[in-house]
C-alpha positions as CSV (number, residue, x, y, z in Angstrom):
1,X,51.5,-83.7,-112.5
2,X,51.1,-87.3,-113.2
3,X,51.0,-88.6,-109.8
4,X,47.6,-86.2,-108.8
5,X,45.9,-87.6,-112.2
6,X,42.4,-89.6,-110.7
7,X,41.4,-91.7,-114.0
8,X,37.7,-93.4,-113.5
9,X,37.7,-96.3,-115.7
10,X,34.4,-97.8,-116.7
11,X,34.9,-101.4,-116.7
12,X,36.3,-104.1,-114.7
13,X,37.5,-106.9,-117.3
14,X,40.8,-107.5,-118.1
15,X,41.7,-104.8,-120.0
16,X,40.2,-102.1,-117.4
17,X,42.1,-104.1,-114.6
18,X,45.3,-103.6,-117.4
19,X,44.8,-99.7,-117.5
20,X,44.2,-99.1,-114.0
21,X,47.8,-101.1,-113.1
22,X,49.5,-99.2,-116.0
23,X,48.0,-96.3,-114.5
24,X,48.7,-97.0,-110.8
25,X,52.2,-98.2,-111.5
26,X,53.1,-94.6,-112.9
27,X,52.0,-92.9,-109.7
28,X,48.0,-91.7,-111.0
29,X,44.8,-93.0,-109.6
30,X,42.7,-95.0,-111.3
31,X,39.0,-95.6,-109.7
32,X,37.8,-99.0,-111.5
33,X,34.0,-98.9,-111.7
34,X,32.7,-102.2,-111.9
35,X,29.0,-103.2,-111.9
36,X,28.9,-106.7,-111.7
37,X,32.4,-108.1,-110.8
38,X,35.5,-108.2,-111.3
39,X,36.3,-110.3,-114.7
40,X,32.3,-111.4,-114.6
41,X,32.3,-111.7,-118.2
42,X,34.4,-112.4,-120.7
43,X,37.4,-111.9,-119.0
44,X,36.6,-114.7,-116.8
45,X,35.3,-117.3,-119.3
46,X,37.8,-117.1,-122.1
47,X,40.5,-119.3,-123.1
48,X,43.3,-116.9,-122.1
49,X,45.3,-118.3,-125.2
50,X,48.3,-115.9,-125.6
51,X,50.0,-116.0,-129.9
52,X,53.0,-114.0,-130.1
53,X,52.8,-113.6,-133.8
54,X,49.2,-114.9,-135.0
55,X,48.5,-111.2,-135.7
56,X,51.4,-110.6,-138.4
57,X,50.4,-108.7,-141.8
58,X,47.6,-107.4,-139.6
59,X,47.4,-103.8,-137.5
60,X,47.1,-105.9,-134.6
61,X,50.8,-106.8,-134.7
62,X,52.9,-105.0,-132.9
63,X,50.2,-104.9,-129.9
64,X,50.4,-108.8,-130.0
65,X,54.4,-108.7,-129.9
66,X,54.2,-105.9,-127.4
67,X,51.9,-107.7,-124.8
68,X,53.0,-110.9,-125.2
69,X,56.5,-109.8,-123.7
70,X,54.3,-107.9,-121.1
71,X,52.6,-110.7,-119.8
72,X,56.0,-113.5,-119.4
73,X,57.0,-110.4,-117.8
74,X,53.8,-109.6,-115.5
75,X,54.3,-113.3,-114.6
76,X,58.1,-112.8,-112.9
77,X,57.1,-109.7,-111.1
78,X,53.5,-110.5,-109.8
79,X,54.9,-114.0,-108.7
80,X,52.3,-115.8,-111.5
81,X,49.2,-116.2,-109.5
82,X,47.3,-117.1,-112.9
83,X,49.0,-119.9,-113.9
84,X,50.9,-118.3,-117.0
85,X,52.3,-121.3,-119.0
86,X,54.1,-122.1,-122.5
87,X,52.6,-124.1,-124.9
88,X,53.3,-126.5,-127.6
89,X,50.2,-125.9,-130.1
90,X,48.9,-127.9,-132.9
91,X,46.4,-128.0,-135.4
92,X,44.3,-131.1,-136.0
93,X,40.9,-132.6,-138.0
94,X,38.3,-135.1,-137.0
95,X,35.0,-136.5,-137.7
96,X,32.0,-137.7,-135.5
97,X,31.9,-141.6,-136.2
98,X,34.4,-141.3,-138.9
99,X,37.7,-143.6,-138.2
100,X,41.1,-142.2,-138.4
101,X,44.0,-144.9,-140.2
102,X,47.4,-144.7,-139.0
103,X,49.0,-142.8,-136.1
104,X,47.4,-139.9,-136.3
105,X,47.3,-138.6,-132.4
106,X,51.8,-138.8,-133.0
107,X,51.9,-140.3,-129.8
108,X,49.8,-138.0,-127.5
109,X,47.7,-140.6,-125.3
110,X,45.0,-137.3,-124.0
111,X,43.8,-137.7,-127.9
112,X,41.8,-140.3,-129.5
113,X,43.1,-141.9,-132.4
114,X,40.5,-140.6,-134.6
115,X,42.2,-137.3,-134.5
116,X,44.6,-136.7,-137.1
117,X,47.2,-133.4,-136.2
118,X,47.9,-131.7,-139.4
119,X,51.1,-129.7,-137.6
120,X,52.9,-127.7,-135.3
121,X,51.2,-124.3,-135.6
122,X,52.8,-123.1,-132.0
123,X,55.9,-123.4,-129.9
124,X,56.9,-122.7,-126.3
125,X,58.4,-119.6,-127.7
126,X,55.6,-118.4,-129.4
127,X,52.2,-119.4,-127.3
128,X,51.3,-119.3,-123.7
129,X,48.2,-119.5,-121.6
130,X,47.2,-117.5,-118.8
131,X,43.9,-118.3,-116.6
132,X,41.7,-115.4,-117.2
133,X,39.2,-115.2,-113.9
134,X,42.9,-115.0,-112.2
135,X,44.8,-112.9,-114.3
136,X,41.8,-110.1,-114.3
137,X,41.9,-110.4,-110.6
138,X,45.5,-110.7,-110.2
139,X,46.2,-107.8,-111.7
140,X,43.4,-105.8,-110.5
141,X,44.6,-106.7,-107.0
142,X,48.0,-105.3,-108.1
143,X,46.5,-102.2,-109.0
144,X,44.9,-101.9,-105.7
145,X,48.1,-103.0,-104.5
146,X,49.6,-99.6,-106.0
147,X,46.7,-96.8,-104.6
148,X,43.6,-97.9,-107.1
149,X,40.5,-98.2,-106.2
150,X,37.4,-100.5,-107.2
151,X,34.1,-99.3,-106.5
152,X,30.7,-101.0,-107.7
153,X,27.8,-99.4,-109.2
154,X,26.1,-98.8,-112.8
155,X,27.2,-95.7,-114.4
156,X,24.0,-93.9,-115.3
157,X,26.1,-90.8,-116.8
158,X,29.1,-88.2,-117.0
159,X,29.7,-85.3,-115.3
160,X,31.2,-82.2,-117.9
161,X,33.1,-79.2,-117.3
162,X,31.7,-76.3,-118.9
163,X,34.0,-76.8,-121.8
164,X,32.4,-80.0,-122.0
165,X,35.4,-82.1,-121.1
166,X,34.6,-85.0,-118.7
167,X,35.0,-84.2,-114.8
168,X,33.4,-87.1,-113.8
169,X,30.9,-90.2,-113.4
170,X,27.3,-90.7,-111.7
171,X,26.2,-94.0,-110.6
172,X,23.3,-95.2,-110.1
173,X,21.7,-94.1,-107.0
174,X,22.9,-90.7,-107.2
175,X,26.2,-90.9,-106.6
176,X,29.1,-89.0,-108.0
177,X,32.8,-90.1,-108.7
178,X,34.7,-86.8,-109.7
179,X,38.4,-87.1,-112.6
180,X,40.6,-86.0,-114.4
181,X,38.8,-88.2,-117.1
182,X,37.0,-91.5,-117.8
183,X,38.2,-94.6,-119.6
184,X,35.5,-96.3,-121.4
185,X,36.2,-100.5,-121.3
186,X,33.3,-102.0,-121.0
187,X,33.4,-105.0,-123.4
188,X,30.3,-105.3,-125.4
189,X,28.3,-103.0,-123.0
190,X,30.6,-100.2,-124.1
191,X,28.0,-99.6,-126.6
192,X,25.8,-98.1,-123.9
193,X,28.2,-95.4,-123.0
194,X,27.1,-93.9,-126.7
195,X,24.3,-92.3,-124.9
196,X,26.9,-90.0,-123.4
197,X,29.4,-90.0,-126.0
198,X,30.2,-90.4,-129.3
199,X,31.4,-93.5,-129.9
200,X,31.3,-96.2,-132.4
201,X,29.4,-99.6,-132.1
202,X,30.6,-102.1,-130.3
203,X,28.8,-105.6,-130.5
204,X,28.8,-109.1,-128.5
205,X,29.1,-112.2,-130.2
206,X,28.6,-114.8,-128.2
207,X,30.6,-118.1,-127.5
208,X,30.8,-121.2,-125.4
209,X,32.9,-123.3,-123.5
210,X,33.2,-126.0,-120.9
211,X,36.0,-126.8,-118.4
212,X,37.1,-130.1,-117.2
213,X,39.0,-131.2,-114.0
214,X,41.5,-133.5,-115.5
215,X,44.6,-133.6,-112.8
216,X,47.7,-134.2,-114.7
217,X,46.3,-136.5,-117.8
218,X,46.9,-133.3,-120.6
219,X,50.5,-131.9,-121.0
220,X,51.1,-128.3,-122.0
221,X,49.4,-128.4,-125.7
222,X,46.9,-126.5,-126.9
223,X,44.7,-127.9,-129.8
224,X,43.0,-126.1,-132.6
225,X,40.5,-129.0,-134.2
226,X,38.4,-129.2,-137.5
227,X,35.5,-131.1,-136.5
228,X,32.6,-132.4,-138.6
229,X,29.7,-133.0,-137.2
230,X,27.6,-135.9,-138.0
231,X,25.4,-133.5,-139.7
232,X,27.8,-132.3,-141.7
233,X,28.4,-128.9,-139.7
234,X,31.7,-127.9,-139.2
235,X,32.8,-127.1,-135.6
236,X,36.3,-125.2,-134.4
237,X,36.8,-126.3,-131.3
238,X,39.8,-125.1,-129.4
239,X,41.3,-127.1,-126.6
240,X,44.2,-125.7,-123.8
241,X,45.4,-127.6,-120.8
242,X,45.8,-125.0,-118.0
243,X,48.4,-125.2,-115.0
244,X,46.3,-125.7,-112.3
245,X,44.9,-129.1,-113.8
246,X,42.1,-128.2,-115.7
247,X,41.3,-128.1,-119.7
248,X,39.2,-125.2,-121.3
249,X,37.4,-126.3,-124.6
250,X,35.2,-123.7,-126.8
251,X,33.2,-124.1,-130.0
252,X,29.6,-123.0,-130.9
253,X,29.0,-119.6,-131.4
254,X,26.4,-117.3,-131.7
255,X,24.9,-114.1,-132.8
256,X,22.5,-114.2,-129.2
257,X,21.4,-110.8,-128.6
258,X,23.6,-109.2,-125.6
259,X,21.4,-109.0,-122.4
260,X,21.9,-105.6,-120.8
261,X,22.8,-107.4,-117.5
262,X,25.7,-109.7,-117.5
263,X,24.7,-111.7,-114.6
264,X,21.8,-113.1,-117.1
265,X,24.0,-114.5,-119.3
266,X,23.2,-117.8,-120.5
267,X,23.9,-121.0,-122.9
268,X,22.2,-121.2,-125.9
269,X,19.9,-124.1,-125.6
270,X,22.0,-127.4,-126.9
271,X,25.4,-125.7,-126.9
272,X,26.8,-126.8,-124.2
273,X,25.6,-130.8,-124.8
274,X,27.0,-130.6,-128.6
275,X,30.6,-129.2,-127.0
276,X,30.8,-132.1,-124.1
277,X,29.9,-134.5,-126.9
278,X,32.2,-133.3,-129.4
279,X,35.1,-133.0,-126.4
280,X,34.1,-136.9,-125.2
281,X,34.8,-138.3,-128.7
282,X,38.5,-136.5,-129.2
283,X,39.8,-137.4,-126.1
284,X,40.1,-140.2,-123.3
285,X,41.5,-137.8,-121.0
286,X,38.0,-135.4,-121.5
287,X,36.1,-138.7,-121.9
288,X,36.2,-139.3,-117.9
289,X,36.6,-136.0,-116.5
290,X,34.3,-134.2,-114.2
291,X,33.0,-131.0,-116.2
292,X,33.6,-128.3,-113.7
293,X,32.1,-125.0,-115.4
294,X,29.6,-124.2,-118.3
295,X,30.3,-121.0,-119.3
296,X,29.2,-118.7,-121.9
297,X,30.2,-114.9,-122.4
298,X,29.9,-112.1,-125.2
299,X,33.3,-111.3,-127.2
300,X,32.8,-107.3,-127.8
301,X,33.7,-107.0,-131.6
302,X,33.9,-103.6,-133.7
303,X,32.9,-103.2,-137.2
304,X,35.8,-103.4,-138.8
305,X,37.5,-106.1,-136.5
306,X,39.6,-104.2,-134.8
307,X,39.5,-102.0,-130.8
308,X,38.9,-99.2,-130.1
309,X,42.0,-98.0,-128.1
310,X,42.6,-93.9,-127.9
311,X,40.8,-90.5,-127.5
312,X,37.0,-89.9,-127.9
313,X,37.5,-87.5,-130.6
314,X,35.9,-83.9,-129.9
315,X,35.6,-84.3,-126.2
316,X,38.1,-83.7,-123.6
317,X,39.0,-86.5,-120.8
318,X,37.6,-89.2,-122.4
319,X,39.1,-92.4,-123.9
320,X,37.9,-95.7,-124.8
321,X,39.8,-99.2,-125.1
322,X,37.3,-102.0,-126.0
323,X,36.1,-104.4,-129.3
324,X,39.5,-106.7,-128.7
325,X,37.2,-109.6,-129.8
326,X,39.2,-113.2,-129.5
327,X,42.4,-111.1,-128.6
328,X,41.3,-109.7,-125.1
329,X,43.2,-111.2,-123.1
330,X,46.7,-111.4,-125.4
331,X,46.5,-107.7,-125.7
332,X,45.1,-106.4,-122.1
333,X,48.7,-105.9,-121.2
334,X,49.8,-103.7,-124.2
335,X,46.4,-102.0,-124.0
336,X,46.8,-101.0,-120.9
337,X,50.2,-99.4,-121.0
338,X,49.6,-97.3,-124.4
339,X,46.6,-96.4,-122.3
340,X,48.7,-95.3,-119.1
341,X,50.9,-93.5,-121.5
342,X,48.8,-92.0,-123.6
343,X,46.7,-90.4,-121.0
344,X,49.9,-89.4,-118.8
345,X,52.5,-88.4,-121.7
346,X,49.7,-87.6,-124.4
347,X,51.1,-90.5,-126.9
348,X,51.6,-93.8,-126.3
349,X,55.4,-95.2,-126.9
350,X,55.1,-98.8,-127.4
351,X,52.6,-99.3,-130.1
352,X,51.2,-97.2,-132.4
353,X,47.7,-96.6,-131.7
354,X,46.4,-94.8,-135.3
355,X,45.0,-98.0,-136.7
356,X,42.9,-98.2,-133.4
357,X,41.5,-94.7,-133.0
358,X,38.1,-94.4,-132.4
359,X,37.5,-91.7,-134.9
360,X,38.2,-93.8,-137.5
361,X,34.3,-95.2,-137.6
362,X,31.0,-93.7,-137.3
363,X,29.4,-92.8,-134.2
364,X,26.6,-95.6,-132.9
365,X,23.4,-93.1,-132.5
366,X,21.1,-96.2,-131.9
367,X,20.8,-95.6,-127.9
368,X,20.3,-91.4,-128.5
C-alpha cells in the first residue's frame, strides 16, 4: 500500500523538497535528509526564473509545460508564500562606456539609456518568477505539513536487503534511517552517492549573483542582456525584479571545483565587483540600491545536459532526480510528481521520463 511507503530522500533542495510533497500528498512518507539546510545551495541562490516553453524542440519540453502549470497552481493552494509572479521579459545589448542613440530603454526609466532591448522574448503567459530560498522552504514545510519528516545529518552509506535492494540510509555518527527506498537529489554532490551506487556523473558549475533592495523602482520584467565588457569579454547577465522588492542579477561563471561542504562555498575572487559594476551601469534603479546578498552556488549539470530523473538501474529501491542545471527550479514541480508516481504507481503519468533515465550514461567510477 501506498500510504505505508517510508521514501528517505537524500537531498534537501528544491527538487528533494518537490518529491517529498508529491510523496506526502499521496499518503507515503518521505524522510528528507538534509546535511546543511534546507535550500543552502542552489536552491536558495538561483534566479527562480520560470519559461513555459524555452525548452521546445528539446526533451526537456513537456517537463517545462508540465511544471510550469504546477507551480501557478502550487501558488493558489499553498497561499504563495514565495512570491510567485508573472513577467513581461525582454532581451537587450549594451556596452561598458559605449553610448546608446535613440530610445533604446522604450520607455522603462529602471534602465539606462545605454541599453538597447532587442524584443519581447516573454509574456505574462509564458514567464514567472518564484523566490527560491522560499519556495524550497515553502514547500518543504508543506510536506511536513502532510506527515514528512526532515532530519539532518551526512549520509555516509546504504543499508541493503539481501537481494541487494536498498532498505535504508546510515548517517554519520552511526545512525540508521530504515525505507522502502532512497531518492538520490543531491544537486552536484549527487556525485558522491556513486560510491554506493551506480550512477552517472554529475558536475557543479558554478555561477554568481547579487541581490538588491530596490522597493518598488523595477516593475515585473525580467532582462536577459548582452554585455561587452570594456575588455572586450562578453557577459550574459540576467536581471528579475522579485515581489517582495528586491532584484536578482547573475553573470560570471565558472568551472571552480565543487567543495565537498556547501557551507564553504565562495565567490570567485573579482566576480562579484565585475557583476555590481556591470548592474550600476544598466540601471538607475540598481545604481542606488543597497546590495543585500552576494551569493554564489554550484548548478549540478550531467554530461549530456540533461537530469537524471528515474530508477538506478540494476538495484532495487533506489532512484535519482538531479543534473537539472539552469532549469531547477522551473522543473522541481514536474520532477517531483513523475517522482511520486513513479515510485507509488511504477510509471510516471505526466511526462515521459525515458529521455531522463539514468541508464542512459555511464556510471561515474571516480569515487570507487
Amino acid at each position: 500500500m501506498s500510504e505505508a511507503r517510508r521514501i528517505i530522500i537524500c537531498g534537501g533542495g528544491a527538487i528533494g523538497a518537490a518529491i517529498a510533497y508529491f510523496l506526502s500528498r499521496r499518503g507515503a512518507k518521505p524522510v528528507v535528509v538534509e546535511r546543511h539546510e534546507v535550500g543552502g545551495a542552489a536552491s536558495g541562490k538561483s534566479g527562480g526564473f520560470l519559461a513555459f516553453d524555452w525548452c521546445r524542440g528539446s526533451a526537456l519540453d513537456r517537463l517545462a509545460r508540465r511544471s510550469f502549470a504546477l507551480h501557478a497552481s502550487l501558488a493558489k493552494e499553498l497561499g504563495n508564500p514565495w512570491g510567485y509572479r508573472t513577467l513581461t521579459t525582454y532581451a537587450g545589448s549594451a556596452a561598458e562606456g559605449r553610448r546608446s542613440h535613440g530610445n533604446a530603454r522604450a520607455g522603462r526609466p529602471w534602465l539606462s539609456p545605454d541599453v538597447t532591448l532587442t524584443g519581447q522574448i516573454g509574456s505574462p503567459q509564458t514567464t514567472a518568477l518564484v523566490e527560491p530560498h522560499a519556495f524550497t522552504t515553502g514547500l518543504m514545510k508543506a510536506a511536513q505539513a502532510l506527515g514528512a519528516e526532515l532530519t539532518y545529518g551526512t549520509v555516509t552509506g546504504l543499508r541493503r536487503h539481501a537481494s541487494g535492494a536498498v532498505a535504508g540510509v546510515t548517517l554519520d555518527g552511526g545512525e540508521t534511517i530504515e525505507g522502502d527506498g532512497v531518492v538520490i537529489a543531491m544537486g552536484p554532490w549527487s556525485i558522491l552517492a556513486s560510491r554506493w551506487l551506480p550512477l552517472p556523473a554529475v558536475y557543479g558549475f558554478k555561477g554568481h549573483s547579487l541581490v538588491f533592495r530596490t522597493g518598488d523602482a523595477v516593475p515585473a520584467e525580467a532582462l536577459f542582456l548582452e554585455y561587452e565588457e570594456a575588455g572586450g569579454e562578453a557577459l550574459t547577465p540576467e536581471i528579475f525584479a522579485r515581489a517582495d522588492g528586491t532584484v536578482w542579477a547573475c553573470a560570471v561563471s565558472s568551472t571552480a571545483a565543487l567543495p565537498v561542504d556547501p557551507a564553504d562555498i565562495a565567490g570567485d575572487e573579482g566576480a562579484h565587483d565585475r557583476l555590481e559594476a556591470l548592474c550600476r551601469a544598466v540601471s538607475p534603479a540598481l545604481a542606488t540600491a543597497p546590495i543585500v546578498a552576494h551569493q554564489a552556488c554550484f548548478r549540478p549539470v550531467t554530461e549530456d545536459g540533461l537530469p537524471l530523473i528515474g530508477a538506478i538501474p540494476g538495484i532495487g529501491n533506489a532512484w535519482v532526480a538531479t543534473g537539472h542545471s539552469v532549469w531547477g527550479m522551473l522543473n522541481a514541480p514536474a520532477t517531483g510528481e513523475a517522482m511520486a508516481e513513479l515510485i507509488l504507481d511504477g510509471a510516471s503519468q505526466h511526462v515521459d521520463l525515458r529521455h531522463f533515465a539514468p541508464g542512459r550514461l555511464r556510471p561515474f567510477s571516480g569515487l570507487r
